[in-house]
Each structure stands twice: as structure tokens, then as C-alpha cells.
C-alpha positions, 0 to 999 in steps of 0.5 A, a space after each residue: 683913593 680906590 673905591 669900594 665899588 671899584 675894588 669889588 669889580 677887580 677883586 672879583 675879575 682877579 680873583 684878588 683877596 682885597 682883604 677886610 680894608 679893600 682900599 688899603 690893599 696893594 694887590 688891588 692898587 696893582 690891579 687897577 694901575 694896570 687896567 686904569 688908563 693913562 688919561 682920562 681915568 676920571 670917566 673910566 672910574 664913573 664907568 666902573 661906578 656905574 658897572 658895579 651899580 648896575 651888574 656887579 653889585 654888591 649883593 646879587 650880582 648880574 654875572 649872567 648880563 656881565 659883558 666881561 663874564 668870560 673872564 671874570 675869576 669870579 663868575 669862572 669859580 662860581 660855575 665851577 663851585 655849581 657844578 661840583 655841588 651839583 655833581 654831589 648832590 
């Protein structure tokens, strides 16, 4: 089961539209089969739960503490976004 927690995390490093029913989409269950390790996926999980507790919530979340910032579609399209608003404004 791909948890919700999880799924928010690499929607947002992606930039993947996980749709209404993240757990149910293959674009996410791709993803995560792809960065999961092969072995000892159980404290890898535990460390994304925390991660997304702690930086990548739900609501608010930490960008500005995130150590995977740089990458992060997410963050990316957010300063982006800032930006061209700042530009018309």
C-alpha cells in the first residue's frame, strides 16, 4: 500500500498528478518502485513518514528546510510561480 504521506512526497519531488486517489495511481507506484530500495524498504518508508511529518506536510510545508529543495518539481515550479507573479504585479 502506498501511503498517503509517501505519496504526497514524490507527487511533489516528480511533479506527478497522483490524482483524487493517490494510492491507487501507477504513475506514483512507478515512482516509488524506482527510488525504494531493494532491501530494507521498511526504515526507508519510516524515514519518508517522518520527512513528510516534519518538512513536507500536508498543509505548509518546510521547502525552505527541505534537503531535496533543489530538485523538488514542487519547490522549482513554486519559485517559478512567485516569481512571474511578482513580475506582474
Amino acid at each position: 500500500m502506498l501511503d498517503t504521506n509517501v505519496a504526497r512526497i514524490l507527487q511533489r519531488f516528480f511533479g506527478i498528478d497522483g490524482g483524487k486517489v493517490k494510492s491507487r495511481s501507477p504513475e506514483l507506484w512507478e515512482a516509488a518502485e524506482r527510488v525504494a530500495p531493494k532491501q530494507q524498504v521498511g526504515p526507508w518508508n519510516l524515514g519518508l513518514l517522518d520527512f513528510g511529518a516534519a518538512v513536507c506536510t500536508a498543509r505548509n510545508p518546510r521547502c525552505g528546510e527541505c534537503p531535496l529543495q533543489q530538485q523538488c518539481e514542487y519547490k522549482i515550479s513554486s519559485e517559478v510561480n512567485s516569481r512571474l507573479i511578482a513580475e506582474l504585479s
